[in-house]
C-alpha positions as CSV (number, residue, x, y, z in Angstrom):
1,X,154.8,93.9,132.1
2,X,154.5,94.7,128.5
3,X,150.5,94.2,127.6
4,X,151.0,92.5,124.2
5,X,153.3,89.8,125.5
6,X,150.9,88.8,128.5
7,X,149.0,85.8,127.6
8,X,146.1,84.1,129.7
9,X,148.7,81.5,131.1
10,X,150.6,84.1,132.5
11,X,147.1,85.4,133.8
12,X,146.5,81.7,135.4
13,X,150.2,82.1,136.9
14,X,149.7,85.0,138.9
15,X,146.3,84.1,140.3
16,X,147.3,80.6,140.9
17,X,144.3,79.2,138.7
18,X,143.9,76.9,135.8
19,X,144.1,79.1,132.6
20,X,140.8,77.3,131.7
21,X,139.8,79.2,135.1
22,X,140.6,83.0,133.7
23,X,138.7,81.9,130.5
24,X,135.7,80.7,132.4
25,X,136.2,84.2,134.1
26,X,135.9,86.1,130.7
27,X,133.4,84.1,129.3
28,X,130.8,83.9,132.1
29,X,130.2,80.5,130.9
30,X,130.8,78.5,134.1
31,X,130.0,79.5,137.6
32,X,133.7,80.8,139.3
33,X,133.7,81.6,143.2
34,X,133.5,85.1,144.0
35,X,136.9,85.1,145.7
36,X,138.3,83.2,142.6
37,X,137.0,85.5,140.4
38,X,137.6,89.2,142.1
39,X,141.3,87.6,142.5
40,X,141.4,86.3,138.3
41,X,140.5,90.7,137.3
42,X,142.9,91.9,139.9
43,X,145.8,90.0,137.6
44,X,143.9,91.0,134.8
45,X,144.4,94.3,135.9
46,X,147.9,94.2,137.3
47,X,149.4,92.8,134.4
48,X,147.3,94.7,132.1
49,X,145.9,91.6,129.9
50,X,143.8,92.4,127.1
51,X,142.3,89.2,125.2
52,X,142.3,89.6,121.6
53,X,138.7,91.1,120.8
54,X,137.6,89.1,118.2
55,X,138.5,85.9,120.0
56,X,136.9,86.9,123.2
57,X,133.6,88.2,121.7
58,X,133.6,84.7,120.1
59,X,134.4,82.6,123.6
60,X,131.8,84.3,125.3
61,X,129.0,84.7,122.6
62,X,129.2,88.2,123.4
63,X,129.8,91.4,120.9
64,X,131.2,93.4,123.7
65,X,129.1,96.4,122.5
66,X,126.6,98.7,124.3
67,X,124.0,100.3,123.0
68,X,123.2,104.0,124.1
69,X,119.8,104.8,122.6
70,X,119.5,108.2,122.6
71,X,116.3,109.7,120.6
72,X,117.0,113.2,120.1
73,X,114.0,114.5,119.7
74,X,112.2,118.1,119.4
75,X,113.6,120.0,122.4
76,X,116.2,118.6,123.5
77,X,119.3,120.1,124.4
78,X,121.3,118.2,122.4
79,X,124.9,119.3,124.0
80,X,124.0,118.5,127.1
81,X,122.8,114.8,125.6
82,X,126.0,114.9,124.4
83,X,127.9,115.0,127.8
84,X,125.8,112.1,129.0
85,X,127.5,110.0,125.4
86,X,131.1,111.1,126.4
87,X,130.8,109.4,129.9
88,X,129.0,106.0,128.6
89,X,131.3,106.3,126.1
90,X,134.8,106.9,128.3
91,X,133.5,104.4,130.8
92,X,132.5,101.7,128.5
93,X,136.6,101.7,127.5
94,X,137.4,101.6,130.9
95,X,135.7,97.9,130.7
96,X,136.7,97.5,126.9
97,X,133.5,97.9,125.2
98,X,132.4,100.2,122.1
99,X,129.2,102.1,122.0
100,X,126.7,101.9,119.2
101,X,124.9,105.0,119.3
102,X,121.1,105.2,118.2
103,X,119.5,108.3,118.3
104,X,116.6,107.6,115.9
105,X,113.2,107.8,116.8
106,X,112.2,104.4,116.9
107,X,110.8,103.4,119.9
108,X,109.5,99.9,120.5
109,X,110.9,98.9,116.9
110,X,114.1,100.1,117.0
111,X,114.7,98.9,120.8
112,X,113.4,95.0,119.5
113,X,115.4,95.3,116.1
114,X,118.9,96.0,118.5
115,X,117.9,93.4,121.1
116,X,116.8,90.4,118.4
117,X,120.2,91.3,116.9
118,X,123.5,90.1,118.0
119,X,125.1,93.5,117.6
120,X,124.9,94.7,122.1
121,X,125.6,93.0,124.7
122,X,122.9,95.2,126.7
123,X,121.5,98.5,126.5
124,X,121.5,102.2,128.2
125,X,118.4,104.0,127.5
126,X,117.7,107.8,127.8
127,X,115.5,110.1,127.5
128,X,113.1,108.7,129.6
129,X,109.2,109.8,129.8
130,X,106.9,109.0,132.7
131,X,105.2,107.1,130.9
132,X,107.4,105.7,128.5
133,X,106.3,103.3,125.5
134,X,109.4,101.4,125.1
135,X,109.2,100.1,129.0
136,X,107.2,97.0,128.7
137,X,109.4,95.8,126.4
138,X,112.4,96.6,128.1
139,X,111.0,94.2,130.7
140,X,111.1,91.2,128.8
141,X,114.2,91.4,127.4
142,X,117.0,88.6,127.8
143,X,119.6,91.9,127.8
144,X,120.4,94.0,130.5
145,X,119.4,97.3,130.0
146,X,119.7,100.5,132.6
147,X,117.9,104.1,132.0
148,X,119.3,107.0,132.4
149,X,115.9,108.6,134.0
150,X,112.7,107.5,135.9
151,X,109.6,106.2,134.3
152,X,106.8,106.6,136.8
153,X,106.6,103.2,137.7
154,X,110.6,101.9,137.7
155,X,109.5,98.7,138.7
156,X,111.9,95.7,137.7
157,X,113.6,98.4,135.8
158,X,117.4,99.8,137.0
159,X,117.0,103.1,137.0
160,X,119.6,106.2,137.5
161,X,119.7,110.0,137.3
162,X,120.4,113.3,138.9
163,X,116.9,114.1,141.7
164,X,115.3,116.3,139.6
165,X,112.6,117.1,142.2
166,X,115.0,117.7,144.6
167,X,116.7,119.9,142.1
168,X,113.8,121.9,141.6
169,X,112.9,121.9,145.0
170,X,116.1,123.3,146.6
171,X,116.4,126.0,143.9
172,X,113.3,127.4,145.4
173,X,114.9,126.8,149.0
174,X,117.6,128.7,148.3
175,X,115.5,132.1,146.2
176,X,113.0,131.3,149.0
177,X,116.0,131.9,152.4
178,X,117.0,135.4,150.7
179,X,113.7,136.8,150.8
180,X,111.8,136.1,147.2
181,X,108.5,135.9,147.3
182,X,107.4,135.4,143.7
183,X,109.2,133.2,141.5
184,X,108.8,131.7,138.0
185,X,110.3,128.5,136.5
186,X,111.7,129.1,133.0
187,X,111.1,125.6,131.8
188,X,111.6,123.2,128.7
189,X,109.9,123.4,125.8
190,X,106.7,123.1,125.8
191,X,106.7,119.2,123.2
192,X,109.2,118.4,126.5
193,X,106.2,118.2,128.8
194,X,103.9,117.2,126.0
195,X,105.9,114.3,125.9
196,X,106.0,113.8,130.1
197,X,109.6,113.6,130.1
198,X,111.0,112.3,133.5
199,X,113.2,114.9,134.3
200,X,111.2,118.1,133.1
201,X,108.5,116.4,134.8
202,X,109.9,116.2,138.0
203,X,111.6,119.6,137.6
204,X,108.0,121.4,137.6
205,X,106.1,118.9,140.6
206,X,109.3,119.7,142.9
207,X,109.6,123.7,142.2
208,X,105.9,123.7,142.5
209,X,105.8,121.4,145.8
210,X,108.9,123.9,147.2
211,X,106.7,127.3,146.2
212,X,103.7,125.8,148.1
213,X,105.7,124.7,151.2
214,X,107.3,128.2,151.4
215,X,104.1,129.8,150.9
216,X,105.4,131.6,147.4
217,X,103.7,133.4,144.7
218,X,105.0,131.0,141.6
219,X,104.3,129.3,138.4
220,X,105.9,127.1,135.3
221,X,106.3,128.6,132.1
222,X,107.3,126.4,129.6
223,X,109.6,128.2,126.5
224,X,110.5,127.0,123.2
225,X,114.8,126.7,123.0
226,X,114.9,130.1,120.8
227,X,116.1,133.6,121.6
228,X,113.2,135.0,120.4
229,X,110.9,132.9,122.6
230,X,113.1,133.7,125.5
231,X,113.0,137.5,125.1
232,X,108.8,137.0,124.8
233,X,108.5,135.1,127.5
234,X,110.9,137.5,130.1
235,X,108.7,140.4,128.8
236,X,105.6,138.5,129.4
237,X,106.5,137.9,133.0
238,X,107.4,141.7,133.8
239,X,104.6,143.1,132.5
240,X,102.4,140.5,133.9
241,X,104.0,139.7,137.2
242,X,105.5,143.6,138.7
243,X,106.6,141.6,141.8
244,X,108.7,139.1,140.3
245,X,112.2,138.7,141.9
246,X,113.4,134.8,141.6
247,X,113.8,133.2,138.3
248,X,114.7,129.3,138.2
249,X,116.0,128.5,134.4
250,X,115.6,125.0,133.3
251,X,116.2,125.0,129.5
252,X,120.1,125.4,129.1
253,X,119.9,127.1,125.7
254,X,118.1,130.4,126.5
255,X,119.9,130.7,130.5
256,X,122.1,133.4,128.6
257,X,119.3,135.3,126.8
258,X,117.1,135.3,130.1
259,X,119.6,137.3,131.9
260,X,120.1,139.1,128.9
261,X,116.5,139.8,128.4
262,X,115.8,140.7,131.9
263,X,118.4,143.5,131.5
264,X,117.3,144.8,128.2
265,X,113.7,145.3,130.3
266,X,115.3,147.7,133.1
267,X,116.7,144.6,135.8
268,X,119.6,143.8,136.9
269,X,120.9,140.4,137.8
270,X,120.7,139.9,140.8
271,X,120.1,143.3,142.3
272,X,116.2,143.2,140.7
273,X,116.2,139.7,140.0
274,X,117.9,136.8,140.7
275,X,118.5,133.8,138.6
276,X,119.2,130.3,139.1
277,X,119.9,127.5,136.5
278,X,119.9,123.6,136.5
279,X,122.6,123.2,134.0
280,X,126.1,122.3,133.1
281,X,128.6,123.8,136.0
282,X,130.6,125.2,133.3
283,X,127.5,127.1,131.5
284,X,126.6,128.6,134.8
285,X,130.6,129.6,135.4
286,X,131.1,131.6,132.1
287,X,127.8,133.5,132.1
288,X,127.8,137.4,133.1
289,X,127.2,137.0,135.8
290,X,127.9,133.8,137.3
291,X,124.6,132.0,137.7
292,X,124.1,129.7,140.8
293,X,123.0,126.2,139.9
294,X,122.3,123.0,140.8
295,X,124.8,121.3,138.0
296,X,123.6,118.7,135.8
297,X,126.3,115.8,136.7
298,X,126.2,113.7,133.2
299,X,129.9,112.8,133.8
300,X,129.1,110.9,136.8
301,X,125.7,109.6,135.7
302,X,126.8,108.2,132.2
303,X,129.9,106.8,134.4
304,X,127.6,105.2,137.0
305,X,125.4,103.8,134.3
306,X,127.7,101.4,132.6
307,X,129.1,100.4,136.1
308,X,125.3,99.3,136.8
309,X,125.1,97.7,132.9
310,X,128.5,96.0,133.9
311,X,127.7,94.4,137.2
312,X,124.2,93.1,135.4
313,X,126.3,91.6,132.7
314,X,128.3,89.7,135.2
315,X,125.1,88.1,136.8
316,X,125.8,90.6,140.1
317,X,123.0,92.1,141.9
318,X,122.7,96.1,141.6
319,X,120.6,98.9,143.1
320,X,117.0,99.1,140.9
321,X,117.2,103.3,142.1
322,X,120.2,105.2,142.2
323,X,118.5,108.9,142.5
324,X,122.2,111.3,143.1
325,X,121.3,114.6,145.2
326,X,121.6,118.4,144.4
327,X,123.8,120.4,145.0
328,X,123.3,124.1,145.1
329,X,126.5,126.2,144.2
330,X,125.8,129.8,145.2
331,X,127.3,132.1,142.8
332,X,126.9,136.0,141.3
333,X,122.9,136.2,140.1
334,X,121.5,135.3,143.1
335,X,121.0,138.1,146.3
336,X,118.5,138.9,149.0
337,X,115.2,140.3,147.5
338,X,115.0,143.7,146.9
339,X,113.1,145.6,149.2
């Protein structure tokens, strides 16, 4: 059926309701059955409705806006920030919202002046630090919000993100089952764990956890996002640490210059040392060589986010932790240790 003819009558007709029914149903106003209600969106769907927006935002009292608050602070990879927009962004359509995008450092003032507006409906928050100053605020709100990251206490919080101790931890697994025995973490920069972010947090306690349970030689080296600090640092290492087979990368700007570095100091990838990366799948399948990774999924974590926000909007109940697991994908820079 052709979407700007369908009207909410011929909404009520196919789900054999009340039009008053399918408006309750968009509005939230008035409790609907479950069954009533899954069965009011499935002709939504079907006949591909779409309520004018300015009349529904004013039925239901809601703006039918997100908020993504995204500070983008010193050292953050902001392209990879980026992916994590795109998906909030895509998905949020899917459910025919917009996305206000706030990426101003703000904190506690910029997350009440959003909420005591009428401008979001509910709010995804990002880069999230263990101990994060915007959380007991986030707790009282009347909006919904979900973080993209773990505070160290999530409690009454909805929380979701790629295992980044796992991640950590099964890079070392893998450098660890072809023989390395001294490893280094290339990690963020060094305001990142200044600032106890959540995921470069958990990064460095699960490749540290991993290099203890295997018994390894190993350490985290935080480096600033530069070339220059990348080539310093790989130089550093060699002189310092002879023995040094198995590099983990976890700061997506300098992955190329490490291998790069590593060469311009006499090793090859992987037959002296091997590499591994937590980054974007498609970083690690255009380097030279092909770096194994455990992939950073932002499509399916910014998708999985406003599917959390949505379901709180609607009053349903949703998982508080959704933690998604590594996955390893083997590729050209890592080998068996050199004898």
């Amino acid at each position: 059926m052709n979407r700007s003819v369908v009207k909410i009558t011929d909404v009520a007709r196919h789900a054999g309701v009340s039009p008053s029914t399918v408006s309750y149903v968009l509005s939230g106003k008035r409790t609907i059955s479950e069954e009533t209600r899954r069965r009011v969106r499935a002709s939504i769907r079907e006949l591909g409705y779409r309520p004018h927006a300015g009349a529904r935002a004013l039925a239901s009292s809601r703006s039918n806006v997100l908020a993504l608050m995204i500070p983008l602070r010193s050292g953050i990879a902001v392209p990879v920030v980026m992916q994590f927009a795109m998906s909030v962004v895509t998905a949020a359509r899917r459910h025919d919202h917009d996305v206000l995008l706030l990426t101003q450092e703000e904190g506690e003032d910029g997350l009440r002046r959003v909420a005591d507006s009428a401008l979001v409906d509910a709010l995804i928050v990002m880069d999230v630090q263990m101990e994060d100053p915007r959380l007991p605020l986030l707790r009282t709100l009347d909006r919904p919000s979900v973080l993209i990251g773990f505070p160290a206490d999530a409690g009454d919080l909805t929380c979701i993100d790629l295992d980044f101790h796992a991640a950590g931890a099964v890079c070392v697994e893998h450098l660890a089952g072809l023989g390395h025995r001294e490893v280094a973490l290339i990690g963020s920069p060094p305001e990142v764990y200044a600032r106890r972010t959540g995921f470069a947090q958990r990064v460095a306690d699960g490749f540290g956890a991993a290099v203890r349970e295997h018994g390894l030689t190993g350490g985290v080296h935080p480096c600033e996002a530069t070339p220059e600090a990348a080539r310093a640092l790989v130089a550093r290492l060699l002189a310092e640490r002879p023995g040094l087979t198995g590099i983990l990368v976890h700061n997506e700007p300098v992955v190329d210059t490490v291998v790069r570095a590593l060469r311009a100091n006499g090793r090859a990838v992987p037959h002296d040392v091997s590499v591994v990366a937590i980054c974007p799948d498609e970083m690690a399948e255009h380097a030279e060589p092909a770096l194994s990774c455990v992939a950073i999924p932002a499509q399916e974590v910014g998708g999985r986010a406003v599917e959390l926000l949505m379901g709180k909007i609607e009053g349903e109940a949703v998982p508080a932790a959704t933690l998604l697991p590594p996955t390893l994908t083997p590729r050209a820079s890592s080998a068996p240790a050199p004898r």
